[in-house]
C-alpha positions as a LaTeX table, in Angstrom:
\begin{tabular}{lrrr}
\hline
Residue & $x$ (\AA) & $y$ (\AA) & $z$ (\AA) \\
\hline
Unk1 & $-28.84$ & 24.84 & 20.77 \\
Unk2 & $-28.67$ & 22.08 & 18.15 \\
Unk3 & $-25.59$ & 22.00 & 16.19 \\
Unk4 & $-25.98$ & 21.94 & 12.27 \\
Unk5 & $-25.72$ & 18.16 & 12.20 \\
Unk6 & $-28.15$ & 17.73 & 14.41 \\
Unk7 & $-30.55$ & 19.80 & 12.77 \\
Unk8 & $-30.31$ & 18.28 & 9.04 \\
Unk9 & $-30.65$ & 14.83 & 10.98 \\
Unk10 & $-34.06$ & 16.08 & 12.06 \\
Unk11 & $-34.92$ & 17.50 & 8.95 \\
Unk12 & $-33.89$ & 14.29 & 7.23 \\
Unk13 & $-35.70$ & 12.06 & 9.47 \\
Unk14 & $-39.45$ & 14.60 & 9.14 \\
Unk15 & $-38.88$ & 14.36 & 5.09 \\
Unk16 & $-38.72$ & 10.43 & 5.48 \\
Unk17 & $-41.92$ & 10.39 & 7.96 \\
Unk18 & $-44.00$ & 12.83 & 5.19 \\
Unk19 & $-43.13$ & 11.71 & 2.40 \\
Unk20 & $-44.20$ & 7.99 & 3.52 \\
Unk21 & $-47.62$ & 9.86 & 5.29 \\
Unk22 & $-50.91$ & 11.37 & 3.41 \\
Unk23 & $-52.78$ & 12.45 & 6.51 \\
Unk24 & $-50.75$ & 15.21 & 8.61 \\
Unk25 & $-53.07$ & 17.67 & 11.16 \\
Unk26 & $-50.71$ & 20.80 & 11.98 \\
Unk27 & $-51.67$ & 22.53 & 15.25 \\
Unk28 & $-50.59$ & 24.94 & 17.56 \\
Unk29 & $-49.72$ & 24.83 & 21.50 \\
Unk30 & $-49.16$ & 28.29 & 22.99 \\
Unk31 & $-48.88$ & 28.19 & 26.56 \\
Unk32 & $-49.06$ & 24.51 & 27.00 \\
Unk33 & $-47.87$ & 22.96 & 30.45 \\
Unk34 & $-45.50$ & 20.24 & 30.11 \\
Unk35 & $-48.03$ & 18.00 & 31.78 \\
Unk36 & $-50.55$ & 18.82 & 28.98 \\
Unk37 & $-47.94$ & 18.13 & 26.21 \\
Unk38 & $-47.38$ & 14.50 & 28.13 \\
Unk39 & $-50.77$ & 13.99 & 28.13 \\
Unk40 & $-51.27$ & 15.02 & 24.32 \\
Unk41 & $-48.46$ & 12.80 & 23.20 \\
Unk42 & $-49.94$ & 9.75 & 25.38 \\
Unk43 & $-53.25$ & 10.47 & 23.46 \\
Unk44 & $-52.07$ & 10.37 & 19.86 \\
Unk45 & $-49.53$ & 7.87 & 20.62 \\
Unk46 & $-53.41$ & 5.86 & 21.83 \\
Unk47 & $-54.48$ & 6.95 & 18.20 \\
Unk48 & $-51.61$ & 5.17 & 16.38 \\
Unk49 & $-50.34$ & 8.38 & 15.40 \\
Unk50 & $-46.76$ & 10.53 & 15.60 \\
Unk51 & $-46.46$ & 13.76 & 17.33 \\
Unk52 & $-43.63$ & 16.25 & 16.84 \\
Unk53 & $-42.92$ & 19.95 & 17.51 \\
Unk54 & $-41.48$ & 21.17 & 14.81 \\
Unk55 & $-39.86$ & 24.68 & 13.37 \\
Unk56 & $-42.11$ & 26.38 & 10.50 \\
Unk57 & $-38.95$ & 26.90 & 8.48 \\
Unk58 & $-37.61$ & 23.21 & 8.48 \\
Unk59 & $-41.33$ & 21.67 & 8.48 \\
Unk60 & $-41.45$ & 23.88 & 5.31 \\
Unk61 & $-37.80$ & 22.63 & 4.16 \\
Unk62 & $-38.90$ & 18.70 & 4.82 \\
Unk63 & $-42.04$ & 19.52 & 3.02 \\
Unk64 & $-40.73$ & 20.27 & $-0.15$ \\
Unk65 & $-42.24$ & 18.10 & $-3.05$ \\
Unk66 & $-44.58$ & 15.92 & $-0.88$ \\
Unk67 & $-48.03$ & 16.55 & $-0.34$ \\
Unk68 & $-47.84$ & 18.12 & 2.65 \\
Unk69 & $-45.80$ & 20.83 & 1.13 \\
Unk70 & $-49.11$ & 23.36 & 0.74 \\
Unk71 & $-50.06$ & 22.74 & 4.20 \\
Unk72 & $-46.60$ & 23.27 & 5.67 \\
Unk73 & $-45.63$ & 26.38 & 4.23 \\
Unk74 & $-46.34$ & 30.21 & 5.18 \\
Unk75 & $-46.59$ & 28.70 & 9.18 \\
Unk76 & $-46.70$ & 31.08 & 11.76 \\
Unk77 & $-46.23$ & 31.16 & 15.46 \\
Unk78 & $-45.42$ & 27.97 & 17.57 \\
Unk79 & $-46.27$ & 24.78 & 15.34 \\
Unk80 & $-46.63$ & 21.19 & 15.98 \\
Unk81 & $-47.49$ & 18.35 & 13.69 \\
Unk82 & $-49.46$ & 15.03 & 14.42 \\
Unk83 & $-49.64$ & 12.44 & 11.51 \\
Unk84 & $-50.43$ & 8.96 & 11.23 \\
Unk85 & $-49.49$ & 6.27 & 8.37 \\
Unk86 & $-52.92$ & 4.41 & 9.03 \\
Unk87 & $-56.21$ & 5.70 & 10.18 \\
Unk88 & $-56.84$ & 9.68 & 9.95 \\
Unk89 & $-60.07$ & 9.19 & 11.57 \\
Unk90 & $-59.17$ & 8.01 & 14.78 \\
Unk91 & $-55.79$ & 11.08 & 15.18 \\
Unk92 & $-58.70$ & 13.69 & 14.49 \\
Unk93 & $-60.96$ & 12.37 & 16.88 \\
Unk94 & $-57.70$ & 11.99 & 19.39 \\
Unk95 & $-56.87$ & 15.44 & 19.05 \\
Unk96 & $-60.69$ & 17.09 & 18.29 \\
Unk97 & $-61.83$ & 15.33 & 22.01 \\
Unk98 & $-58.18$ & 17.19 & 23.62 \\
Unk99 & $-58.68$ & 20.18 & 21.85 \\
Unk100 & $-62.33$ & 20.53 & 23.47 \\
Unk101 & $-60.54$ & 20.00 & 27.07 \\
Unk102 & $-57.19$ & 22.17 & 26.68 \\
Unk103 & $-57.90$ & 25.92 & 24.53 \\
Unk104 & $-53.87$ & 26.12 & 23.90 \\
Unk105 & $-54.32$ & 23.47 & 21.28 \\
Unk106 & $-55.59$ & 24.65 & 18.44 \\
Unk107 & $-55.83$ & 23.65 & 14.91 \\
Unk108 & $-54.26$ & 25.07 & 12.08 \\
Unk109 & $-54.89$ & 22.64 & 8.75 \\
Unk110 & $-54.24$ & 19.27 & 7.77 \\
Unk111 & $-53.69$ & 16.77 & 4.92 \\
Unk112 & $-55.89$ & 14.23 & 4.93 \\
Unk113 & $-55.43$ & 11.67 & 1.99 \\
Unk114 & $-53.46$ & 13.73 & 0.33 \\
Unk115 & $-55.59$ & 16.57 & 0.16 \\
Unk116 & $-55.30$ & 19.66 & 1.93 \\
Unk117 & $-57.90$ & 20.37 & 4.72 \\
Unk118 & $-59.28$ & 23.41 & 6.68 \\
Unk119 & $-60.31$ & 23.36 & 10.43 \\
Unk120 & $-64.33$ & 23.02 & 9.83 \\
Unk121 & $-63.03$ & 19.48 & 8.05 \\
Unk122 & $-61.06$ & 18.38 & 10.65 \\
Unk123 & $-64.01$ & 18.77 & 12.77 \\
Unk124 & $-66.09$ & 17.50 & 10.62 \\
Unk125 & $-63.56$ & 13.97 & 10.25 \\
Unk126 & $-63.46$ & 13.84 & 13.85 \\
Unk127 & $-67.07$ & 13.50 & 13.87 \\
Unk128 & $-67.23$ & 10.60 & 11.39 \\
Unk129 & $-67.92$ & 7.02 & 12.36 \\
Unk130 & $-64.73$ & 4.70 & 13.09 \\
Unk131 & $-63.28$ & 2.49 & 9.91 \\
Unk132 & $-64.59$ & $-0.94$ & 11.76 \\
Unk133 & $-68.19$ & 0.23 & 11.96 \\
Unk134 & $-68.41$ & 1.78 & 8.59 \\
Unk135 & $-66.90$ & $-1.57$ & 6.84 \\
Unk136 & $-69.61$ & $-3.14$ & 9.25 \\
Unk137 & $-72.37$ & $-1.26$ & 7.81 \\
Unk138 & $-71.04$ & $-1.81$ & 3.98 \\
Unk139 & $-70.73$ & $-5.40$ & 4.87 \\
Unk140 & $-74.73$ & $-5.41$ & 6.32 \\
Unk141 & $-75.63$ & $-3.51$ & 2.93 \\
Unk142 & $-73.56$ & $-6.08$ & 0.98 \\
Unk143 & $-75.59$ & $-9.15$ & 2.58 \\
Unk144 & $-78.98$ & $-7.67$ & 2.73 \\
Unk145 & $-80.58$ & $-8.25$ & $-0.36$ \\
Unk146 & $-79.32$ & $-12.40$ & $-0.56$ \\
Unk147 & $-80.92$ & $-12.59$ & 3.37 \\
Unk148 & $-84.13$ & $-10.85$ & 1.85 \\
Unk149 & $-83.91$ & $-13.50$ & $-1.48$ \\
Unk150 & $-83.28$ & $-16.62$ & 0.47 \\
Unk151 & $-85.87$ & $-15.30$ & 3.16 \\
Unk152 & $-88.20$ & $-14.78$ & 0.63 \\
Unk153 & $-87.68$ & $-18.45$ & $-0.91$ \\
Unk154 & $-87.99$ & $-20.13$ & 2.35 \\
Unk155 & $-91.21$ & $-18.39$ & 2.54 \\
Unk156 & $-92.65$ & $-19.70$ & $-0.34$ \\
Unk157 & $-91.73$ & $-22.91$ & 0.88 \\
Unk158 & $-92.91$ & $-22.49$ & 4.09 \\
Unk159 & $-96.48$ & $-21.09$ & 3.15 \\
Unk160 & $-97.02$ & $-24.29$ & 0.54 \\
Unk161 & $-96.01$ & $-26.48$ & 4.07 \\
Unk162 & $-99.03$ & $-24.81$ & 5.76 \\
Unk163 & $-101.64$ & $-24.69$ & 3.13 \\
Unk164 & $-101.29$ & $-28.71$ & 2.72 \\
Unk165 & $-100.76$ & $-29.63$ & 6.19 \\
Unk166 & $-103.99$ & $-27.12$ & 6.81 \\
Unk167 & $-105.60$ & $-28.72$ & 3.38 \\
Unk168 & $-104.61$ & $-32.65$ & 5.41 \\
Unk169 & $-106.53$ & $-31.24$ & 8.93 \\
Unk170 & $-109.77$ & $-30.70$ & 6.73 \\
Unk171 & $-109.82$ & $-33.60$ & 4.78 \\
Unk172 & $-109.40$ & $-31.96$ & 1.87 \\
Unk173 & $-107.55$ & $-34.42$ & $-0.02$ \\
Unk174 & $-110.27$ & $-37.07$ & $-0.83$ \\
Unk175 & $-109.48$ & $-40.09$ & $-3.29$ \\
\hline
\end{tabular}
């Protein structure tokens, strides 16, 4: 058993890690195999994110007066958090695809941004594209209309090029 110490030190140390996060998923892992719990950690460790097993009452102590605090309290049953400082999109789609292959994980909410989040919007996170491609599509949108204007200019150009070098082929241009 941890001694007293010990235990505030945790509690000390989760407060720090929430109150600097917005995007927490809390799950469960009933009747996980330590080889599955390795494997978990190696996967959100992949994602950029933390992963901790944590005790409902001092998740809900470290909680108090951050934004997680709605999502943390009122746990039940074992409970283990995963939370990342950077990219929520890529830990939910980390922990959706091992979810799918191990049933002992399960979701129980999250806090994504800030705001608190239900299973169906975990999912539904998980299913969004990656950061890179979405700035890459914004970026495409961004750009399209000046391609489309300086396309359209060059045409103009381009069409006056042909009608006189067509209108020089004829003979049209008689002094």
């Amino acid at each position: 058993m941890k001694k007293k110490d010990e235990k505030k030190k945790d509690l000390e140390a989760l407060r720090a890690d929430l109150e600097k996060t917005k995007n927490v998923f809390i799950t469960g892992f009933e009747k996980m195999k330590v080889s599955q719990d390795y494997e978990l950690r190696k996967t959100v460790r992949g994602a950029g994110g933390h992963y901790q097993v944590v005790k409902n009452n001092i998740a809900a102590k470290a909680s108090e007066g951050t934004a997680s605090e709605k999502a943390l309290s009122d746990l039940r049953g074992m409970t283990s958090i995963a939370y990342t400082f950077d990219d929520p999109v890529a830990l939910a789609k980390a922990l959706t695809a091992y979810a799918k292959t191990n049933p002992a994980f399960t979701f129980k909410a999250g806090l994504v941004e800030g705001r608190v989040v239900d299973v169906k919007s975990i999912a539904d996170l998980a299913a969004m594209p990656p950061k890179e491609q979405i700035f890459a599509k914004l970026l495409y949108l961004i750009n399209a209309p000046a391609q489309r204007l300086v396309s359209a200019m060059n045409g103009v150009g381009r069409n006056l090029a042909v009608v006189v070098d067509q209108a020089v082929k004829e003979n049209k241009f008689q002094a």
